[in-house]
N, C-alpha and C positions, 0 to 999 in steps of 0.2 A: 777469374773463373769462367767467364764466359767465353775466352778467346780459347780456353782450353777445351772448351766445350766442340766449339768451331774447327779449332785442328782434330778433336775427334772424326767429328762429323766429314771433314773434309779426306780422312784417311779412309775412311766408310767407303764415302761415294768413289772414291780411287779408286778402290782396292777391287770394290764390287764392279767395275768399269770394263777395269782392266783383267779381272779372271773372264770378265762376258769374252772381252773382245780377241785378248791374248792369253789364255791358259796356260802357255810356257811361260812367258812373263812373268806374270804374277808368281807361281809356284816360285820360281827362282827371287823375286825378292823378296818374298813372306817368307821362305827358309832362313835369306839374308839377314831381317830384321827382325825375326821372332825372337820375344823378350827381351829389345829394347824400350827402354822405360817411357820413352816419348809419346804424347800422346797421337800423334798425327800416325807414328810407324804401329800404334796396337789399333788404330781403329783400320789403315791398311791391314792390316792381319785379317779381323774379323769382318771385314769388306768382302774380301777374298773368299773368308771361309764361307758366309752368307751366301756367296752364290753357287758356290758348289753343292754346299747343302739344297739349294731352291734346284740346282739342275738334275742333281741327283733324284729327289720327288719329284719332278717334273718327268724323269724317263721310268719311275717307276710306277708313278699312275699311267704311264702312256700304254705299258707292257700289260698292266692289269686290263686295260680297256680292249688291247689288242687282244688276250685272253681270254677275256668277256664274248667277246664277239664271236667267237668260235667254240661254245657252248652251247648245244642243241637247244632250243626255244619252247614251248608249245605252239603247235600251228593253233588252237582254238582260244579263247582267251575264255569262254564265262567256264562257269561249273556247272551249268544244267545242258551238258552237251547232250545232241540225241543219239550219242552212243555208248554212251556211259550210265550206269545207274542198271535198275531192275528190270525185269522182262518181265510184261503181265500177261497172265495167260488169260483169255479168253474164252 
């Protein structure tokens, strides 16, 4: 059980390696071996998919920050501005 455990683990770290490093790679052997029973070839599977899923939220908080950023501010920060509020008549 536990060596089955290990060629999981080790198709994992493959899989997630090799989408970082070679993205046509990977695609092409996780199409290759998708639903092969083996343990080493499904944890390559979801190695692979693991990092595309992380790079995918990684460009999409990057877009949301970059959008952030370019949403007018307030230039004063308290709420008892001295231009804002009531005018007392004297």
């Amino acid at each position: 059980m536990a060596s089955m455990d290990e060629s999981l683990l080790e198709g994992f770290n493959a899989g997630y390696i090799i989408q970082k490093h070679r993205p046509d790679l990977a695609d092409s052997l996780t199409d290759a071996v998708r639903g092969n029973q083996d343990e080493f070839f499904q944890g390559l599977v979801a190695g692979s998919e693991q990092y595309a899923k992380e790079r995918t939220q990684s460009k999409t908080i990057s877009k949301l920050r970059d959008t952030s950023r370019q949403i007018p501010r307030p230039t004063q920060k308290g709420k008892d501005s001295p231009n804002k509020g009531f005018e007392l008549d004297r």
